[in-house]
C-alpha positions as CSV (number, residue, x, y, z in Angstrom):
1,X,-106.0,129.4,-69.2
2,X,-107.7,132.5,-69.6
3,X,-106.6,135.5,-67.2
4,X,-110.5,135.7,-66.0
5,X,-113.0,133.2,-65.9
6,X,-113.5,129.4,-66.6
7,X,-111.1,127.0,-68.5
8,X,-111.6,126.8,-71.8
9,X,-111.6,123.2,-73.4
10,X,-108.3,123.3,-74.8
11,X,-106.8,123.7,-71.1
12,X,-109.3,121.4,-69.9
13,X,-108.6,118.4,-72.4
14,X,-104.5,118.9,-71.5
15,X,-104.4,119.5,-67.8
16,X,-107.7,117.9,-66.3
17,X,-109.7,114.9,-68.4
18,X,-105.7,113.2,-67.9
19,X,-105.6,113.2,-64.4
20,X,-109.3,112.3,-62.8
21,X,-108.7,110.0,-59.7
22,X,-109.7,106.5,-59.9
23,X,-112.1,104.7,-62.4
24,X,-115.3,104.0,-60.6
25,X,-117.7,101.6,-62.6
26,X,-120.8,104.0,-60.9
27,X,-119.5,107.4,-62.3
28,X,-121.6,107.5,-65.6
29,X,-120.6,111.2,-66.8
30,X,-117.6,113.0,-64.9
31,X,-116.2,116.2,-65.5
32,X,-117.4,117.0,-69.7
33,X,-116.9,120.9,-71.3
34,X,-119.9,122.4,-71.5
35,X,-121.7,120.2,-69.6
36,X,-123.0,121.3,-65.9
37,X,-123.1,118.5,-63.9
38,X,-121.9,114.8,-63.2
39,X,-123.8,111.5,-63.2
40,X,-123.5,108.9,-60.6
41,X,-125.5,105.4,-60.8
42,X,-126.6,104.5,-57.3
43,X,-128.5,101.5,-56.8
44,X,-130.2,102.3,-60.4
45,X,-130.9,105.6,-59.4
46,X,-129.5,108.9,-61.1
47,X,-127.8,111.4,-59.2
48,X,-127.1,114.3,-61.0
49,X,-124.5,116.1,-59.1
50,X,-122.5,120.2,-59.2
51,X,-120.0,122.1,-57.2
52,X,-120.1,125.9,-57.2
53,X,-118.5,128.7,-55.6
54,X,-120.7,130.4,-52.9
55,X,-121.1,133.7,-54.3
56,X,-122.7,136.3,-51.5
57,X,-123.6,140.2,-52.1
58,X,-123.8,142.2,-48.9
59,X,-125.5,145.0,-51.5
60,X,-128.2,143.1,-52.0
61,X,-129.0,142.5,-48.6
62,X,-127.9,139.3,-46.7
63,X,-131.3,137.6,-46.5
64,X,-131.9,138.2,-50.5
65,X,-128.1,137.5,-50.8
66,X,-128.3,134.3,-49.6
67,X,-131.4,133.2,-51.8
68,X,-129.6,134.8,-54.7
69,X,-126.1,132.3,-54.0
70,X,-128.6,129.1,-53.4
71,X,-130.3,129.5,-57.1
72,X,-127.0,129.7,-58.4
73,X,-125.3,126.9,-56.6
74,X,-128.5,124.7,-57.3
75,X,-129.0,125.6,-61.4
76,X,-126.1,123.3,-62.7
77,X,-128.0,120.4,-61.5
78,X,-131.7,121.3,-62.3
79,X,-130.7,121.6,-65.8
80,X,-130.4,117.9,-65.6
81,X,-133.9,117.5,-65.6
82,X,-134.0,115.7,-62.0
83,X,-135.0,118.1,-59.1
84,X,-132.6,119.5,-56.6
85,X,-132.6,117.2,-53.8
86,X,-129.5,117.7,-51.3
87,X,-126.7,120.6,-50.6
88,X,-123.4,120.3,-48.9
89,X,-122.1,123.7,-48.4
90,X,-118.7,125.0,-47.4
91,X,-118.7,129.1,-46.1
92,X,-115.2,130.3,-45.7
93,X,-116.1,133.9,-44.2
94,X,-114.5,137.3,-44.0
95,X,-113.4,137.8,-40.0
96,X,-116.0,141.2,-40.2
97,X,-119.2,139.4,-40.7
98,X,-121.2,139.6,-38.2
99,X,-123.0,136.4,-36.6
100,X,-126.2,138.4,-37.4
101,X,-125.4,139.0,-41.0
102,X,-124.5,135.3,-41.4
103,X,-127.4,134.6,-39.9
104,X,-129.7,136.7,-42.4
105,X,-127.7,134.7,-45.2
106,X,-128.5,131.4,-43.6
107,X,-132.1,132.6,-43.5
108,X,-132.4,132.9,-46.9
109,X,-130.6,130.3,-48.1
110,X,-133.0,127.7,-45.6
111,X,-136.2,129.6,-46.9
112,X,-135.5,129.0,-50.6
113,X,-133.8,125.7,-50.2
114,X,-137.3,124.1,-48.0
115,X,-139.8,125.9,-51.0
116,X,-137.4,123.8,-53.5
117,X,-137.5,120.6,-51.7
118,X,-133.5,120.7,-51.2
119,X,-132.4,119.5,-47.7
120,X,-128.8,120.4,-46.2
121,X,-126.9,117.1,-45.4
122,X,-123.4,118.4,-44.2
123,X,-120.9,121.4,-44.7
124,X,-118.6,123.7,-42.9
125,X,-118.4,127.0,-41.5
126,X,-115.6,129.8,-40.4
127,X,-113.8,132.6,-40.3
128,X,-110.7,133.1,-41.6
129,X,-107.8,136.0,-42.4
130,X,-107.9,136.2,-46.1
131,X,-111.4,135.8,-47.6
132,X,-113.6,138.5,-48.7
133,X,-117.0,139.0,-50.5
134,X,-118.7,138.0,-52.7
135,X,-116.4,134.2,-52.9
136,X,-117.0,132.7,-49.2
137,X,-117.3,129.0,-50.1
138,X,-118.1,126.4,-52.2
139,X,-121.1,124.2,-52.6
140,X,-122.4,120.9,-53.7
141,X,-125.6,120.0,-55.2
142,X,-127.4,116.6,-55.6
143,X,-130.2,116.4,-57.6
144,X,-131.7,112.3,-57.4
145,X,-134.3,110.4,-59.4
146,X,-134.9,108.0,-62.7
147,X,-132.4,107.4,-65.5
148,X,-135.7,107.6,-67.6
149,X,-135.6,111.7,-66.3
150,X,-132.0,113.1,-67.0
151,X,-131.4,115.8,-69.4
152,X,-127.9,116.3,-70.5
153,X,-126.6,119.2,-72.3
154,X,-125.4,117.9,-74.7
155,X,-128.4,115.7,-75.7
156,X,-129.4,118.2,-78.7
157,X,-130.5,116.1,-81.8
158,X,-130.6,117.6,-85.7
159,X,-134.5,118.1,-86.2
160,X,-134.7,119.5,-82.3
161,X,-136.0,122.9,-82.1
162,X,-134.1,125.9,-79.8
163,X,-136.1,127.7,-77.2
164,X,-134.6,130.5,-75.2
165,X,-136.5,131.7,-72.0
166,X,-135.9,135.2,-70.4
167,X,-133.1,136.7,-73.2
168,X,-130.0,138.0,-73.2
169,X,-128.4,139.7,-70.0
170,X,-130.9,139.3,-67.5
171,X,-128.8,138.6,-64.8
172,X,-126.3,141.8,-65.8
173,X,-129.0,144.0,-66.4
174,X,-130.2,143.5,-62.4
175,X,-127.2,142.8,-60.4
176,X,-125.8,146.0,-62.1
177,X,-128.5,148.1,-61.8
178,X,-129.2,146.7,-58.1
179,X,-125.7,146.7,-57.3
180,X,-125.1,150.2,-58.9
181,X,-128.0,151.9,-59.5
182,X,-127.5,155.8,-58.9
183,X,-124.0,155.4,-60.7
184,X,-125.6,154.0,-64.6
185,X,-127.6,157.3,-65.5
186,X,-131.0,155.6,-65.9
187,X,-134.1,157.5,-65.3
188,X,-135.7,156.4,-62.2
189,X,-138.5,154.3,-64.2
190,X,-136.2,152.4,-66.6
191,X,-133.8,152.0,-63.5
192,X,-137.1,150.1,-61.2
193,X,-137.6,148.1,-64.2
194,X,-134.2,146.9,-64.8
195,X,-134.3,146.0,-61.3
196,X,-136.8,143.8,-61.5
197,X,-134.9,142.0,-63.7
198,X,-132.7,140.4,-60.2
199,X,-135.7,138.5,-59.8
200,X,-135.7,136.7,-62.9
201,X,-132.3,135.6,-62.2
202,X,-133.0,131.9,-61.0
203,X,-133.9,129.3,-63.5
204,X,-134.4,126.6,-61.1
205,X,-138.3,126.3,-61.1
206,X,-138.4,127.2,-64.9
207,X,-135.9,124.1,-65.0
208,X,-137.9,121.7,-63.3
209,X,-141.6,122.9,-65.5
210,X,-139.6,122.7,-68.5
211,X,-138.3,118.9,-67.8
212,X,-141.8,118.4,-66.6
213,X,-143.5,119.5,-70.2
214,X,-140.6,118.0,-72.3
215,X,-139.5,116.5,-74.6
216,X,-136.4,118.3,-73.9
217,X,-133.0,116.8,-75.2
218,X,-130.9,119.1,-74.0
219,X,-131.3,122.2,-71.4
220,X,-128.1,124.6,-69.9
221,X,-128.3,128.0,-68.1
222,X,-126.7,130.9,-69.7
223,X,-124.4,132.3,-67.5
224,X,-120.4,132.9,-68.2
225,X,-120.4,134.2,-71.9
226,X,-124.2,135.0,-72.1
227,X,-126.3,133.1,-74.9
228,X,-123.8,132.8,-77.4
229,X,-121.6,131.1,-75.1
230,X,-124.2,128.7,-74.0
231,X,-125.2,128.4,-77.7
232,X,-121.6,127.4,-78.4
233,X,-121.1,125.1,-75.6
234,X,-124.0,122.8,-76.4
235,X,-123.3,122.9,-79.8
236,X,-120.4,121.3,-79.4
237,X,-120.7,118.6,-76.6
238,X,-123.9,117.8,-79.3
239,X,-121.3,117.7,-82.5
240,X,-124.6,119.9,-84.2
241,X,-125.2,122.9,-85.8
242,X,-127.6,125.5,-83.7
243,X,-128.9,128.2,-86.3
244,X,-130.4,131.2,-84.3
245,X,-132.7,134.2,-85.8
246,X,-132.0,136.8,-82.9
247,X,-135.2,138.7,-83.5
248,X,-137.3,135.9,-81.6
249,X,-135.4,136.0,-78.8
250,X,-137.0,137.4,-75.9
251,X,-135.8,140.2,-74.5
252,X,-137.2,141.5,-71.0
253,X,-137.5,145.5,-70.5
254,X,-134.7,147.6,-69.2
255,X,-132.2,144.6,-70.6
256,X,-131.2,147.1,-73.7
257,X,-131.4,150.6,-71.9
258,X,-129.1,149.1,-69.2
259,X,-126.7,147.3,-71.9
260,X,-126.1,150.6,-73.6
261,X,-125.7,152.9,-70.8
262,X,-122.5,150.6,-69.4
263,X,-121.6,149.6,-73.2
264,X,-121.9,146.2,-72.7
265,X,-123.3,143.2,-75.3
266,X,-126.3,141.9,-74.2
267,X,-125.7,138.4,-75.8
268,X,-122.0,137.6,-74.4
269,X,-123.0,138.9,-71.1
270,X,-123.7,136.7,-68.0
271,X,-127.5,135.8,-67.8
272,X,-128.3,133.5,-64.9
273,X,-132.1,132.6,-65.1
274,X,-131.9,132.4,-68.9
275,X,-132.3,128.7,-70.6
276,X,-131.3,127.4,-74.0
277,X,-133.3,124.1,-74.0
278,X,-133.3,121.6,-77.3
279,X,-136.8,119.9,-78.0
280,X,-138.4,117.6,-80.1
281,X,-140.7,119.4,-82.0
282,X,-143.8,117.5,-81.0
283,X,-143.7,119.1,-78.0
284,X,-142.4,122.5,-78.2
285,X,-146.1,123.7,-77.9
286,X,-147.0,122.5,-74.7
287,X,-143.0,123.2,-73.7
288,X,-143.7,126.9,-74.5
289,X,-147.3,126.6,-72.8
290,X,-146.0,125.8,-69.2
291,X,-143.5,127.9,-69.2
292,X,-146.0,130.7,-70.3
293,X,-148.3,129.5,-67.6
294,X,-145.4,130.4,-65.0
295,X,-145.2,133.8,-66.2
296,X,-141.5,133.0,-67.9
297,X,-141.0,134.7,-71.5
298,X,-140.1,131.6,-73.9
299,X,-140.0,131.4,-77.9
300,X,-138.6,129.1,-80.3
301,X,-135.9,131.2,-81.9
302,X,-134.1,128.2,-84.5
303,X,-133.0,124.6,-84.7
304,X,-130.9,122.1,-84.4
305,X,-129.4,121.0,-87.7
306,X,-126.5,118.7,-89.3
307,X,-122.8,120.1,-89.3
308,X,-120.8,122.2,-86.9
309,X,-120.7,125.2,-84.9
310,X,-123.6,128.7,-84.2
311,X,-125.5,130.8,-86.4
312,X,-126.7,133.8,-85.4
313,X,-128.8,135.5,-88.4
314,X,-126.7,133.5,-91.2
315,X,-123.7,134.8,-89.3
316,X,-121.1,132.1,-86.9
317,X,-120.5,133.5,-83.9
318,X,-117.8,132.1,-81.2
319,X,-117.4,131.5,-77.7
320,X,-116.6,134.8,-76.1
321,X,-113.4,135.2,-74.3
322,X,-114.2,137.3,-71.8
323,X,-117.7,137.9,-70.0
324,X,-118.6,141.3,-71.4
325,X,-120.3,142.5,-68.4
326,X,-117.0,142.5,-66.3
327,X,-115.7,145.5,-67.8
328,X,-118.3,147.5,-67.1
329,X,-118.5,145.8,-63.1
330,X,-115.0,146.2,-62.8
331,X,-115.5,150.4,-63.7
332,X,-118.4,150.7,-61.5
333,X,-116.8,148.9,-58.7
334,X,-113.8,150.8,-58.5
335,X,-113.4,150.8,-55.0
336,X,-115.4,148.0,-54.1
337,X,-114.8,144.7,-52.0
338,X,-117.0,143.0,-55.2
339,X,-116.2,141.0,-58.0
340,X,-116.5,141.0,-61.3
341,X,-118.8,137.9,-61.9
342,X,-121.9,136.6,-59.6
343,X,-121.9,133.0,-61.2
């Protein structure tokens, strides 16, 4: 197990696929690397379903905070195709929050949840000795609808083509430069436009148009390792080749200025709000089209071929081991009650 961040598969395939509780008949995908969510058949219906830490940032103000945690927590199942239906969620919460701080969080969280559709059905909440921002919980999301609907991420085909919305590092690029603004060393235009970037941090609604449009085969947000991690991770739950030409990417403004103030590597760097989506060709056109309509950068940037492994420019890339933002978090938050990953 890695000192920071998730399993990898070797860890996973000796300590956890083992040991998974009982064999239910209605579980039709449990716990898979690289893949987001679980399936459950219930009375023919899907139910696409993901558990999340509850992630909140006092910085960012508790009302935004608590929109920002909900788009995370809700992601690993609108990747699945299937819209975000229900949320259990669990706050454990550090004994100086205030009930008026919680409440700004809950605010939030209820706004964005009733624009998605998503209903709270159950959950828990307290203070206890021990717990500190940002980790105060956990969460589960349910996402319900037709068999005929799910997405899985590791549904890419050879002959698919690869679309990329956003680019690399958007969510780095405005969590940093939100979180840590007067400490980077941008000029005050570049630093308002990396910003921005915050916003574009949820790919929940680009999830659901995308699904819409289709014909995607296979979709997964980029967080934990950026877009070559995600482009390694679907590669191989697909047992396909992804070959990548980096100069259609996308790449939103103040994403480079902020990655090489804080030294950090755009494409292994966390990027919530950032989708690597497989497609039949036949419909990458009108794919590309409603995603354009929302106002989300999209391109086809390579395909889907026979063999093994990620191309980037002719050249493989791996999974990264570490996140690369968290080096530069963990210098700017020296001091700080934070930590060094959002998702």
């Amino acid at each position: 197990m890695p000192d920071l961040g998730k399993i990898d598969r070797e860890f996973f395939e000796t300590h956890v696929r083992p040991r998974l509780g009982a064999d239910r008949d209605d579980v039709r995908l449990g716990p898979t690397p690289g893949v987001d969510f679980g399936l459950l058949d219930v009375g023919d219906r899907a139910v696409a379903v993901a558990t999340d830490p509850v992630s909140i940032l006092p910085p960012l103000g508790f009302e935004r905070a608590g929109r920002f945690a909900l788009d995370v927590i809700l992601a690993d199942v609108a990747v699945s195709g299937l819209p975000p239906s229900h949320l259990a969620v669990s706050f454990s919460l550090p004994p100086g929050m205030t009930d008026g701080e919680f409440g700004a969080v809950w605010e939030g969280l209820h706004a964005e949840a009733a624009d998605l559709g998503v209903s709270v059905v159950t959950g828990h909440t307290a203070r206890y000795e021990g717990c500190s921002f940002p980790w105060v919980g956990g969460a589960t999301a349910l996402a319900v609808g037709d068999w005929a609907d799910v997405i899985r991420p590791d549904g890419a085909r050879p002959g698919d083509d690869l679309v990329v919305t956003n680019g690399p590092a958007v969510e780095t690029t405005g969590l940093l430069t939100t979180l840590f603004g007067d400490e980077i060393g941008l000029d005050p235009e570049t630093l308002r436009t990396a910003q921005a970037r915050l916003d574009e941090s949820s790919c929940v609604r680009d999830a659901m148009t995308a699904a819409a449009a289709g014909p995607v085969t296979a979709m997964h947000d980029a967080t934990e390792g950026g877009l070559h991690g995600a482009f390694v991770e679907m590669a191989a739950g697909a047992g396909a080749k992804f070959e990548v030409d980096s100069d259609r990417v996308p790449v939103r403004p103040g994403v480079e200025a902020t990655c090489a103030a804080l030294d950090v590597d755009p494409w292994t760097a966390t990027s919530s709000g950032s989708l690597v989506l497989t497609v039949d060709p036949a419909g990458t056109e009108a794919l590309l089209a409603a995603l354009d309509e929302r106002g989300t950068p999209a391109a086809r940037v390579g395909r889907v071929t026979d063999g093994e492994g990620v191309a980037v420019d002719g050249e493989r890339v791996e999974a990264p081991s570490v996140d690369a933002s968290w080096a530069a978090y963990s210098t700017l938050s020296t001091g700080s009650s934070t930590n060094p990953s959002s998702t």
